[in-house]
C-alpha positions in Angstrom: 0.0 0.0 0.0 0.9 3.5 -0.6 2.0 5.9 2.1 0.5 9.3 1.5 2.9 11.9 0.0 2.2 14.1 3.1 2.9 11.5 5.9 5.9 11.8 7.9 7.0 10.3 11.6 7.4 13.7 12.3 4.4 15.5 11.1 2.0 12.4 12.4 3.7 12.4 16.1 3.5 16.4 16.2 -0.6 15.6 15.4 -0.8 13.3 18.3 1.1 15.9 20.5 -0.9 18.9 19.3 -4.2 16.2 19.2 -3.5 14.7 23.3 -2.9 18.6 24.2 -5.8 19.9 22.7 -7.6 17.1 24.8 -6.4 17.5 28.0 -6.4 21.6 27.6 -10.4 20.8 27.1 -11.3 18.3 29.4 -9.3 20.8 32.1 -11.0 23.5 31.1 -14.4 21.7 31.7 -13.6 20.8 35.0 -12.8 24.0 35.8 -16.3 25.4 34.5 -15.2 26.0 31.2 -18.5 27.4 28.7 -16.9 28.1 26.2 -13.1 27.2 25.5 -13.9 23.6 26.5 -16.6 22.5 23.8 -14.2 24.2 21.0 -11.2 22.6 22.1 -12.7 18.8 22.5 -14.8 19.2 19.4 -12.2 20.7 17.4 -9.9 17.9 18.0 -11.9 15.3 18.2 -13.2 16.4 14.7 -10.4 17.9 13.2 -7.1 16.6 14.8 -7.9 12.5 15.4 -8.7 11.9 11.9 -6.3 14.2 10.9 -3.6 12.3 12.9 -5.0 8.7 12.4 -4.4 10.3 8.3 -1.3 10.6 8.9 -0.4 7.9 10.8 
């Protein structure tokens, strides 16, 4: 199978890094009472970042 032109060790494990930060940055904000920073941060990365890093993986 192919590997996609774009996929690098590099660029995928700087995806899971930004993706796992992004993740615990949101589920810390929540706890803390988070309204509005929270729900961005989760649902942007677990929209945007996961498939983006299981892509490039």
């Amino acid at each position: 199978m192919r590997k996609h032109v774009l996929a690098s060790p590099r660029r995928a494990r700087a995806l899971r890094v930004i993706t796992l930060g992004l993740l615990l940055l949101g589920y810390l904000d929540l706890v803390r009472g988070g309204l509005t920073a929270a729900p961005l941060l989760l649902v942007s990365s677990y929209l945007l970042f996961v498939p983006l890093a299981i892509l490039f993986d």
